[in-house]
NUKOLKOL-41388 format. One line per field, with one value per residue (C-alpha): residue number from 1; x, y, z. Coordinates in steps of 0.05 Angstrom, whole numbers. Layout:
N
nr <- [NUM/...]
c1 <- [X/...]
c2 <- [Y/...]
c3 <- [Z/...]
This chain:
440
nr <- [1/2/3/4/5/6/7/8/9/10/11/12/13/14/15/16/17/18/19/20/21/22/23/24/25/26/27/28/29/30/31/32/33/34/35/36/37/38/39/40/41/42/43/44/45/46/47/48/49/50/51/52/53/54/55/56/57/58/59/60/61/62/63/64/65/66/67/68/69/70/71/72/73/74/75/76/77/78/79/80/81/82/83/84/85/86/87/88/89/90/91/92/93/94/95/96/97/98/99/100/101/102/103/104/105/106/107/108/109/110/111/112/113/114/115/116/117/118/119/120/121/122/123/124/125/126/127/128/129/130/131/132/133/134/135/136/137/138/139/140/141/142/143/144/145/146/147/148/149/150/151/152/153/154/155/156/157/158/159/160/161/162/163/164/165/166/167/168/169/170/171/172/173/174/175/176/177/178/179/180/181/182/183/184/185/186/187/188/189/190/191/192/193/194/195/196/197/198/199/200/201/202/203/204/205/206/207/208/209/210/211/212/213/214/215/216/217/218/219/220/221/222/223/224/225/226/227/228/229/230/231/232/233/234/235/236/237/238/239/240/241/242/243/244/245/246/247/248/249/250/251/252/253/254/255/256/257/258/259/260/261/262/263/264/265/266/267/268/269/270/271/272/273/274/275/276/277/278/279/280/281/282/283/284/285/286/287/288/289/290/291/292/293/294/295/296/297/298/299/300/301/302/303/304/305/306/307/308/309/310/311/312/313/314/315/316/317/318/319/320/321/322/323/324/325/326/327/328/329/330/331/332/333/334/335/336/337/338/339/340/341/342/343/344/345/346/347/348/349/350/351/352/353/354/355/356/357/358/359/360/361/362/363/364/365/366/367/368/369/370/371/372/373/374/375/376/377/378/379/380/381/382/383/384/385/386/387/388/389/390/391/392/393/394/395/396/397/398/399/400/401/402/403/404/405/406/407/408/409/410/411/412/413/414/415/416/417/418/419/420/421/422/423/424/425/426/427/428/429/430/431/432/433/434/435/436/437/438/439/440]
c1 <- [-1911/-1886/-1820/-1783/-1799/-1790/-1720/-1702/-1714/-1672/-1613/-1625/-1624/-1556/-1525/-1547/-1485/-1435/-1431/-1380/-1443/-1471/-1405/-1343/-1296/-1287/-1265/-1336/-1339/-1288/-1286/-1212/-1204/-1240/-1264/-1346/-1328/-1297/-1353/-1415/-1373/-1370/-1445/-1458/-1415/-1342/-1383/-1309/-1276/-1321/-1281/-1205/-1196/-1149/-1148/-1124/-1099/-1083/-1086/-1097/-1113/-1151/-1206/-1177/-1132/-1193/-1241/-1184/-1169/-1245/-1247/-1183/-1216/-1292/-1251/-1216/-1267/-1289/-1335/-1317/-1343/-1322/-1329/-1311/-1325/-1346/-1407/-1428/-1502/-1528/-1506/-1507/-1446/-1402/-1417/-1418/-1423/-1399/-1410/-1479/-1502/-1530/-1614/-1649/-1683/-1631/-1595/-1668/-1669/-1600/-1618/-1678/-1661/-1596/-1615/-1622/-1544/-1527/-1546/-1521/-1454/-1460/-1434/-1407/-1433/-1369/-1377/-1448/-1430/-1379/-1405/-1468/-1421/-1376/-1446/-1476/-1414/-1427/-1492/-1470/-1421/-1360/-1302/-1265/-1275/-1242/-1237/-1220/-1198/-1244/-1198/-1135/-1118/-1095/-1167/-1208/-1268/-1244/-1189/-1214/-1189/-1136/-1128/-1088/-1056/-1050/-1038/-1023/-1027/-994/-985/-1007/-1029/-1100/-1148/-1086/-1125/-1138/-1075/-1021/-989/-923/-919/-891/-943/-996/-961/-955/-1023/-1038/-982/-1028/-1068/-995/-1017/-967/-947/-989/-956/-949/-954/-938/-952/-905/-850/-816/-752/-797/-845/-793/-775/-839/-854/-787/-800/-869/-866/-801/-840/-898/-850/-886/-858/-857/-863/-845/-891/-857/-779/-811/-830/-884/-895/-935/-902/-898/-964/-976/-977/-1024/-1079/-1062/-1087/-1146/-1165/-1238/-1203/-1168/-1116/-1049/-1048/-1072/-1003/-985/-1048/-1038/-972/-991/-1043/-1002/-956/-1010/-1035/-960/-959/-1024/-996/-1052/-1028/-1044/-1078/-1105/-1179/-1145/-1115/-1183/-1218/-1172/-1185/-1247/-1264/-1310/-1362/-1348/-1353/-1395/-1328/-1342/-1318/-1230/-1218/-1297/-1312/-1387/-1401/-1366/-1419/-1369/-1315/-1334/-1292/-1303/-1248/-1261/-1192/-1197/-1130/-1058/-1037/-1086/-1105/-1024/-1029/-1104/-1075/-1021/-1057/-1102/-1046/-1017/-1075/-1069/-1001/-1004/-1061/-1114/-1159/-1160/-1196/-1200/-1253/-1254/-1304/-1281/-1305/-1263/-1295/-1272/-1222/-1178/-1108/-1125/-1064/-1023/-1076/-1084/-1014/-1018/-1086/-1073/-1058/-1086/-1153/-1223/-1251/-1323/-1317/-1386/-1417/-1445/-1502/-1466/-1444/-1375/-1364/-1324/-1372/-1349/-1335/-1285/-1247/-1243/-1222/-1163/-1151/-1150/-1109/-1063/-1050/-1050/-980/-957/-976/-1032/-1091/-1160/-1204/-1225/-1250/-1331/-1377/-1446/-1477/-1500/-1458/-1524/-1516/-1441/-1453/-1507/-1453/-1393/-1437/-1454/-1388/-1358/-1410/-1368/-1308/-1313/-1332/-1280/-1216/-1233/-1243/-1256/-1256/-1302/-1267/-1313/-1265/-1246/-1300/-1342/-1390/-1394/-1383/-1445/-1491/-1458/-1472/-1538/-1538/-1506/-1553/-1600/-1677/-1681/-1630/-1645]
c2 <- [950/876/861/848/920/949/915/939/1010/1004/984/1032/1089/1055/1059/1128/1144/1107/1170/1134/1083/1149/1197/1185/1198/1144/1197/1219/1161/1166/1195/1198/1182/1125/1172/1165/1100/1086/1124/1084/1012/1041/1054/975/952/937/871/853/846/775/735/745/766/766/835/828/889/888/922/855/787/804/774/710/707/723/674/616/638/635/562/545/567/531/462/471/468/546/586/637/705/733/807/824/868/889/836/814/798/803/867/803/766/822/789/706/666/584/604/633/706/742/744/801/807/824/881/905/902/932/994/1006/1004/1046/1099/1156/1141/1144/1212/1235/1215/1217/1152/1125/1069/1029/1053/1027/955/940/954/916/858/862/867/802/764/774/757/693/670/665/638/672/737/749/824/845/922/964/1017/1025/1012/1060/1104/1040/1030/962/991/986/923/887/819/765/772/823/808/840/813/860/939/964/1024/1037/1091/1121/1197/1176/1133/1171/1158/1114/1042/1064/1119/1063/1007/1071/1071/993/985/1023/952/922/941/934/866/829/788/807/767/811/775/807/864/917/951/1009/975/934/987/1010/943/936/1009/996/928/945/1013/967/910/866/792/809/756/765/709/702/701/647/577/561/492/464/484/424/405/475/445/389/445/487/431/417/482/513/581/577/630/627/691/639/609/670/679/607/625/674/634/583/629/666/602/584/651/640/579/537/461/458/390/352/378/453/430/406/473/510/470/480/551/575/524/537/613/629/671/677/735/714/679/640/586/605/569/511/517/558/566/631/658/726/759/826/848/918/950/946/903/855/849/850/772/752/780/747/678/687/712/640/601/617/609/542/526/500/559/576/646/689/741/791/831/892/947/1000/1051/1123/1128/1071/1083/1061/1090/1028/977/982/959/890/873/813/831/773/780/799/863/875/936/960/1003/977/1006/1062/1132/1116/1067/1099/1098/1036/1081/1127/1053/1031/1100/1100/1025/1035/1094/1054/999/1044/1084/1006/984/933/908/951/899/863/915/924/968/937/986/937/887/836/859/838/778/754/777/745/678/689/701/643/598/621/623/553/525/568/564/513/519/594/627/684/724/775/829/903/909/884/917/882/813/826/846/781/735/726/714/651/619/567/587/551/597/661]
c3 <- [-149/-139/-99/-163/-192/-119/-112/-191/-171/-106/-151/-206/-152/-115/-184/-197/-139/-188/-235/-283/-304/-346/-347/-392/-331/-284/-239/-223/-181/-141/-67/-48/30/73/136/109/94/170/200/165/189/263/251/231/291/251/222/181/246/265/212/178/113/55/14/-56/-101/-165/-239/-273/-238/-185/-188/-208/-148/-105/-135/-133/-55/-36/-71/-36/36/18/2/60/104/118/98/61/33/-36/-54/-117/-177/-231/-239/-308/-310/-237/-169/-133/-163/-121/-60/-55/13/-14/-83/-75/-83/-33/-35/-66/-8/36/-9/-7/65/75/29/57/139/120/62/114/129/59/52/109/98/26/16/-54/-89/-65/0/10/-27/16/74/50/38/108/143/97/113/186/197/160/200/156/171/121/76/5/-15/-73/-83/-128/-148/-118/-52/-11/-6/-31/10/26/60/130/149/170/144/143/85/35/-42/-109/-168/-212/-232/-300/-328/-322/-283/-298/-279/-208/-192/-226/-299/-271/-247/-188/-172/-182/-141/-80/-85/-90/-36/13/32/54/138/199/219/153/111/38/-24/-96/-156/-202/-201/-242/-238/-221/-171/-142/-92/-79/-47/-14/15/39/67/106/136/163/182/134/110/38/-13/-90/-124/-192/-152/-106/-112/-73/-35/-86/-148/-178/-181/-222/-287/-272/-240/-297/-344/-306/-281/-310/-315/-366/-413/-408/-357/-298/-296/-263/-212/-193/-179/-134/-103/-77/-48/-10/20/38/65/103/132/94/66/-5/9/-59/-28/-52/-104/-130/-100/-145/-213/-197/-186/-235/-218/-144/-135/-207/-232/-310/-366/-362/-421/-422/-469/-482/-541/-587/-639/-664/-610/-574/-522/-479/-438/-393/-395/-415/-408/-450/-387/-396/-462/-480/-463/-490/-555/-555/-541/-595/-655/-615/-635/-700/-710/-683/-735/-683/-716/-791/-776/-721/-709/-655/-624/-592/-558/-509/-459/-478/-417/-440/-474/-545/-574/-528/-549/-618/-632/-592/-640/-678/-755/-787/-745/-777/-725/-718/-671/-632/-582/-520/-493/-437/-456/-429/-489/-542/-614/-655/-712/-680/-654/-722/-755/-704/-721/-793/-795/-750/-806/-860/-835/-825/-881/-864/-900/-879/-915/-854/-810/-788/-757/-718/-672/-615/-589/-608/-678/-677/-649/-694/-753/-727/-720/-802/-811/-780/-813/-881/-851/-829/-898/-939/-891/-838/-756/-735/-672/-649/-586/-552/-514/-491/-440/-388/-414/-482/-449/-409/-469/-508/-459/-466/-541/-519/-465/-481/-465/-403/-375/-394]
């Protein structure tokens, strides 16, 4: 067996420990508590204490605000470490030193020396990727470390540290099993990063989270900072990043928001070297899937957002788009895992949208044809046209029939645009339908 094969069946066996990747319930991956998690660290010599951090939590935004702090920090000068997830294509986009993965060799290194430890303490597959991560970013040297929050925050394996600064983005419904069915129950939870004597920045607030904050940041004598009721140093340069930046969709406006009040609150000069760090994110830290332009042979963008929180705005942009006439047709991928809220999603699809709804390949996804029954009954009882609805069993299938489609589209009505959404999972099987040969 080659290295390639060896290191495959390392990671196949380190996601067998993320239960949710074959269950329906997301719950099955979850380990409430951060004592294994505290106990493996100790064992690896504290490796997150050699650099500060910033810890981000958030339902929706997350890793935006992470990925435009860890540009920030490189074109300032530092080095900087970016954990984040989920990752599209490749494990090792979850944890980036300058932009660049970490080797295959190492993970393989790091599961091998330490797989005795994960079965002892029966460690998680969150636990065991973010301490591979803290220990990565250690041995090289960082100056700085991005987290981002996998679930949560309170029991998140991240939770271990004490940063500089933490940051949420905003509080939505979602994992709604595991962090309770209120905003405020899930902002508790998400409040849990805010430690004693760390700054706070909060991206966004509710009449129900407001206090939750408040509460929270007062109990750990924390300098709390309410992005959207602030205006940070450089706000009026926002519109001009905004313009530039290679993230794009309209939701940004708030993340950038936030960003420049976390380095404000960091004490950090948002020099024109940031400024231009920020525009340029995606090509600096390999962030992709939020709001992607992957093709303009047809337009073709892909968005991860997955919950009523997120997908209220991507909606919203595209039934924009059409509005404003810059596309004649829209057509929308779609696919949901079974543990989303499809009963709050379903009425934020755009009406005058063409759905090809499909299955990626995990048993959490919910079967195309069960999406579209619930979609269809949904217009019928308000009174909406059905005509426009499709089934393809593989998200390939749906792409290759949403690129037909537009082909007619584009000749009978004018401009189309294809938007692939609902899951990370069906961004990462449409992705590479759209690379060129020499990068596949």
């Amino acid at each position: 067996m080659n290295f390639e094969e060896e290191y495959n069946k390392e990671i196949e066996a380190l996601f067998k420990r993320f239960p949710s990747v074959q269950k329906a319930k997301f719950t099955e991956a979850y380990k409430p508590g951060i004592d294994r998690m505290e106990e493996f660290d100790a064992l690896l010599g504290h490796p997150h204490r050699s650099y500060k951090t910033v810890h981000v939590a958030g339902t929706n935004g997350k890793g935006s605000v992470s990925s435009m702090l860890a540009s920030s920090l490189m074109a300032n000068g530092c080095k900087t470490g970016l954990y984040t997830s989920p990752h599209i294509l490749d494990f090792r986009e979850r944890m980036k030193v300058d932009g660049e993965m970490v080797p295959k060799e190492w993970v393989y290194d790091f599961i091998v020396k330490y797989r005795s430890e994960f079965e002892r303490l029966d460690l998680s597959f969150f636990e065991i990727t973010t301490s591979m991560a803290f220990k990565w970013f250690e041995e090289m040297g960082v100056d700085w470390a991005v987290i981002e929050v996998g679930l949560g925050g309170r029991f998140d394996s991240t939770n271990i540290i004490t940063p500089e600064l933490s940051v949420i983005t905003s509080i939505g419904l979602d994992h709604c099993d595991i962090l309770g069915h209120t905003l405020a129950k899930i902002a508790r939870e998400k409040a849990g990063i805010i430690k004693k004597g760390v700054p706070a920045v909060v991206g966004e607030v509710t009449p129900e989270t407001w206090t939750v904050f408040l509460t929270r940041a007062a109990k750990m004598d924390s300098q709390l900072t309410i992005a959207e009721h602030s205006d940070p140093s450089a706000l009026g340069s926002m519109d001009k990043m905004l313009a530039e930046m290679d993230l794009q969709g309209e939701y940004q406006r708030k993340n950038l928001r936030t960003v420049l009040c976390s380095l404000d609150a960091l004490g950090i000069k948002v020099t024109p070297e940031i400024m231009d760090g920020i525009v340029h994110t995606a090509a600096r830290t390999g962030f992709h899937g939020r709001w992607e332009k992957i093709s303009d042979q047809p337009d073709v963008i892909c968005d991860i957002g997955h919950n009523a929180h997120a997908l209220r705005n991507n909606f919203a942009q595209l039934s924009g788009l059409l509005e404003s006439g810059e596309y004649a047709t829209l057509i929308i991928i779609y696919a949901v895992m079974s543990d989303k809220d499809l009963k709050s999603i379903i009425p934020l699809m755009p009406e005058k949208a063409t759905y090809i709804f499909t299955t990626p390949s995990t048993s959490r996804a919910l079967p195309a044809r069960k999406i579209m029954s619930k979609y269809r009954s949904y217009c019928r009882r308000h009174g909406m046209s059905t005509a426009r609805l499709f089934v393809r069993d593989s998200v390939r299938d749906a792409v290759d029939y949403a690129l037909e489609m537009a082909s007619g589209d584009w000749n009978l009505f004018g401009k189309p645009l294809i938007y692939i959404g609902g899951s990370t999972f069906a961004v990462a099987e449409a992705l590479p339908c759209f690379r060129k040969p020499d990068e596949a």
